[in-house]
C-alpha positions in Angstrom: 0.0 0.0 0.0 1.4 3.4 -1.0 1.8 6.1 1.5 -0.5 8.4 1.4 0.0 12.1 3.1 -3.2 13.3 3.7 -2.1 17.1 4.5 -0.8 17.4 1.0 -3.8 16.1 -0.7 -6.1 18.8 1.2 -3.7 21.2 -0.2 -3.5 20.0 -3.8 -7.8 20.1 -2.9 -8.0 23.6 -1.9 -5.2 24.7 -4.8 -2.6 25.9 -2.0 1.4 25.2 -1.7 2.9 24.2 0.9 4.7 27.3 0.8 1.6 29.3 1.4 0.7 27.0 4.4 4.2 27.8 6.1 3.2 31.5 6.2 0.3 31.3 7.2 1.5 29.2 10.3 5.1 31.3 10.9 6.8 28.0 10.1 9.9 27.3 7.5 8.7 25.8 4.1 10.9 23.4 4.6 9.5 22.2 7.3 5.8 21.5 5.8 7.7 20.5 3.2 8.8 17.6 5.6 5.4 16.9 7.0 4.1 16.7 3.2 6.7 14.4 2.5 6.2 12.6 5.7 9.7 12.5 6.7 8.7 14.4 9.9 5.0 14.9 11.2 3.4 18.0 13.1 2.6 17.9 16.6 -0.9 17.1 17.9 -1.3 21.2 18.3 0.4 22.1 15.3 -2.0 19.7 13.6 -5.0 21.3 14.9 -3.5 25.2 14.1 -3.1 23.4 10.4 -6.3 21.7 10.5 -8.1 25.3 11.5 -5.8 27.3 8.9 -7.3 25.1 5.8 -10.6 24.9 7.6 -11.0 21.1 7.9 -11.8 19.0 10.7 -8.0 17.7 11.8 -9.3 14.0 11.9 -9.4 14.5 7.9 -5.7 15.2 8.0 -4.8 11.7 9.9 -5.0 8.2 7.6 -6.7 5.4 9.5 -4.7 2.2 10.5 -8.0 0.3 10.0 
């Protein structure tokens, strides 16, 4: 099963970079760059700040394990 990074399909969604993301949240762009790539992931509160910035429930930004 491929990975599938759930933050960077709501972006590609709502037709926003990664780049905008970072300034809206005062973070590097390399950094969601990271997270989109999943080589690191946000904190629980950093997810729900994300979640609120692209106005989505954060639930939709975690992929299920079942």
């Amino acid at each position: 099963m491929q990975d599938l990074n759930r933050l960077k399909v709501v972006l590609v969604e709502q037709k926003k970079t990664g780049k905008w993301l970072a300034a809206q949240l005062d973070k590097d762009p390399s950094t969601v760059s990271k997270w989109c790539s999943n080589k690191i992931q946000p904190s629980l509160e950093m997810l729900i700040k994300i979640a609120e910035v692209l106005n989505v429930d954060a639930r939709e930004l975690i992929v299920t394990t079942k």
